[in-house]
C-alpha positions in Angstrom: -14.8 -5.0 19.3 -15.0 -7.4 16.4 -13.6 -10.2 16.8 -10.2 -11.6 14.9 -10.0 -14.3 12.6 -6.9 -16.4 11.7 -6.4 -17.0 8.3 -3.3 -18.4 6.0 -2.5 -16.9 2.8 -4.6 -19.6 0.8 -7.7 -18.7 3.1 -7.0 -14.9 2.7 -7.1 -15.7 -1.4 -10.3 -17.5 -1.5 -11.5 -14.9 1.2 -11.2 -12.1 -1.7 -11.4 -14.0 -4.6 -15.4 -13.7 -3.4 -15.5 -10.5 -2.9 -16.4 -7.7 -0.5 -19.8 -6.2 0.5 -18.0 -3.0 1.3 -14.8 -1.7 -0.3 -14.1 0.3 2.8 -11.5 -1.1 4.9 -8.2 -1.0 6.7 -5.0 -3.1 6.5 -1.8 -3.6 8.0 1.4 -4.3 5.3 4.7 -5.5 6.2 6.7 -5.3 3.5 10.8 -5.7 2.8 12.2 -1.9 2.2 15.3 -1.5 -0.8 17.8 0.0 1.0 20.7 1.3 -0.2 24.2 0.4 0.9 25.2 3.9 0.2 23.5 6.7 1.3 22.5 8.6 -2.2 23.3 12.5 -1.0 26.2 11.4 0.8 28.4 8.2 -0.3 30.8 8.6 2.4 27.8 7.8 4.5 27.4 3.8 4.1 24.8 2.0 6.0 27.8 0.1 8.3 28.5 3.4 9.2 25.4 4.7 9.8 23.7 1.8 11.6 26.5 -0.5 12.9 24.2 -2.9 15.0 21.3 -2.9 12.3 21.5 -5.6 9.5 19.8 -4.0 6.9 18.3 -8.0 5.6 16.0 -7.4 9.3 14.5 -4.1 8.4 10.7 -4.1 8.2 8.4 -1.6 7.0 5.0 -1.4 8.4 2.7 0.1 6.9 -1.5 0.6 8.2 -4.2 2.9 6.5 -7.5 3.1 5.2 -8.2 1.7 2.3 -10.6 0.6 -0.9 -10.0 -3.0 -1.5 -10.4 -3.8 -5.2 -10.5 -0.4 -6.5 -11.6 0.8 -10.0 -8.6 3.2 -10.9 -9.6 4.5 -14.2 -13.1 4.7 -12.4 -11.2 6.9 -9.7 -9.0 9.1 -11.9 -12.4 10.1 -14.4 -14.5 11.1 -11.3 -11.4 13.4 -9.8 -11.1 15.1 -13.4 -14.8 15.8 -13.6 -15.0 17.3 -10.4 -12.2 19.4 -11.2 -13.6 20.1 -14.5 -11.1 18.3 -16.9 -11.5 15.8 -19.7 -11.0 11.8 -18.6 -8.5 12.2 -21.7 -6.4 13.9 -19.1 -5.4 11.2 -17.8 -2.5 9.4 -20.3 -2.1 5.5 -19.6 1.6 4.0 -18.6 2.8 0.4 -18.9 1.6 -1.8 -16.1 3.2 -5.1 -14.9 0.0 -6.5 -13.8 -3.5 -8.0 -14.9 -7.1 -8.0 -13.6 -7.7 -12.1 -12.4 -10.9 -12.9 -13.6 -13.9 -13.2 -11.4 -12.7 -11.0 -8.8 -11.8 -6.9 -7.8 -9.4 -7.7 -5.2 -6.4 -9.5 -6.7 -4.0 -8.8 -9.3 -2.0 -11.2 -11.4 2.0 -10.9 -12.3 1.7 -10.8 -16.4 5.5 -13.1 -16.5 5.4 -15.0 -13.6 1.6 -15.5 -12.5 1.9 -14.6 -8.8 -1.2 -13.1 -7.1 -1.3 -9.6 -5.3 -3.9 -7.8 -3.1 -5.1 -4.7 -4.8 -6.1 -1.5 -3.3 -6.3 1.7 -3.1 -5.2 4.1 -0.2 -8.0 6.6 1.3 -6.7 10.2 1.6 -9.6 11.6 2.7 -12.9 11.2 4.5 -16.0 13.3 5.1 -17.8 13.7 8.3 -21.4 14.0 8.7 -21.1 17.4 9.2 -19.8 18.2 5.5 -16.2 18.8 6.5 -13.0 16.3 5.6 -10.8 14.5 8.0 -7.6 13.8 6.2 -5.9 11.1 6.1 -2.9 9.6 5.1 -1.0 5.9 5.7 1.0 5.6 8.7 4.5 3.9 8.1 7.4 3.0 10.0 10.4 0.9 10.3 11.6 -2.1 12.7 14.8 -3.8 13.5 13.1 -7.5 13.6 16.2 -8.9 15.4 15.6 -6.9 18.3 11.7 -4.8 17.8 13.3 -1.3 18.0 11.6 1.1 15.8 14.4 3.1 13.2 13.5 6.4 13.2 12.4 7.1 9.7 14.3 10.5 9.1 17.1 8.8 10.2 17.1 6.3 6.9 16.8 9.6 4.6 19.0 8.6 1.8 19.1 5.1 2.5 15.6 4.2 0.8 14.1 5.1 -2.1 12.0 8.8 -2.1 7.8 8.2 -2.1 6.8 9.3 -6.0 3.6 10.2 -6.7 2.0 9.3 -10.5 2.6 12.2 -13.0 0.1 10.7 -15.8 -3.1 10.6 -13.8 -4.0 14.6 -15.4 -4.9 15.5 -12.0 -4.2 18.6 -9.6 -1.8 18.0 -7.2 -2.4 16.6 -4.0 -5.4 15.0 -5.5 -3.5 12.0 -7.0 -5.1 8.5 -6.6 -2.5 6.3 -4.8 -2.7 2.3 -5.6 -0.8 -0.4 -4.1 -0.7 -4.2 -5.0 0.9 -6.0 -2.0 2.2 -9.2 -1.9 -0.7 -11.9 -0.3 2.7 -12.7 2.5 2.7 -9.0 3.2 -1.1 -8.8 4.1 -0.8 -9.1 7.9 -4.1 -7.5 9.1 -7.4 -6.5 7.0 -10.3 -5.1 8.5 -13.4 -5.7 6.5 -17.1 -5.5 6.2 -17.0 -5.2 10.0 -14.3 -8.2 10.9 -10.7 -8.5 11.5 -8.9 -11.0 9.7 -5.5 -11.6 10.9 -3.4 -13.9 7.7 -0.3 -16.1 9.0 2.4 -16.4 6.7 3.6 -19.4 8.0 
């Protein structure tokens, strides 16, 4: 088992400000969810009412997968279009909030305010030595941090917001590329050209 190293947030920066030898990885994210006060199907149904003994300020949602750290998106989007025989034209552009920092493929910069965030892409797939695919797909799920009981996730139906998946990427569905930038605070656990790193917030 490799062993885990401790880092703070300024040690998990400079960590991927040099760079990885391999892009292949896995991470744990624990990020705050928007929820609702209202549930949007049914606005008789408010959260009180739903989940009196849950403060919806304590809900956590924890997020682990397999990912690409510092992924090339165009990159991505113009190999899935060749292989299903489109143009790279396919793919149409959108406004983005964010910036490439300079000298690295891992972080992302907040064009107004200048605040850093880890960049990567989620794996949805894998192929075995065999030639056939395991598929996967991030593992989510939400906690009660005032008392570590899991919220059953069909059970906040209405109360967050419903997963969307890019419509300008030109590609078929079910093969879109999914990017995340995380806050560096919401980067609990990254595993790495073979190590764990563990990054304390506080």
């Amino acid at each position: 088992m490799a062993k885990l190293i401790t880092l703070t947030v300024q040690e998990f920066v400079t960590k991927v400000r040099g760079g990885v030898k391999h892009s292949l990885g896995g991470m744990v994210g624990v990020t705050v969810p928007k929820l609702t006060v209202k549930d949007r199907n049914d606005h008789s149904r408010t959260w009180s009412v739903a989940f009196p003994n849950i403060d919806r300020k304590n809900v956590r949602k924890i997020m682990h997968g397999a990912i690409l750290v510092g992924p090339d998106y165009v990159k991505m989007l113009e190999n899935e279009l060749a292989r299903e025989g489109k143009a790279a034209e396919e793919y149409t552009p959108g406004a983005v909030w964010h910036e490439a920092v300079e000298g690295t493929k891992c972080l992302r910069r907040h064009k107004k305010t200048g605040e850093l965030y880890f960049w990567v892409a989620f794996v949805q797939k894998r192929q075995k030595p065999d030639g056939t695919w395991i598929h996967l797909k991030p593992k989510t799920r939400y906690i009660d941090t005032a008392t570590g009981n899991v919220i059953p996730r069909e059970s906040l139906y209405g109360f967050t917001d419903p997963e969307k998946l890019p419509t300008n990427q030109g590609v078929d569905s079910g093969r879109e590329a999914i990017v995340r930038t995380y806050k560096l605070e919401s980067v609990r656990t990254l595993v790495v050209d073979g190590k764990v790193y563990s990054i304390i917030t506080k």
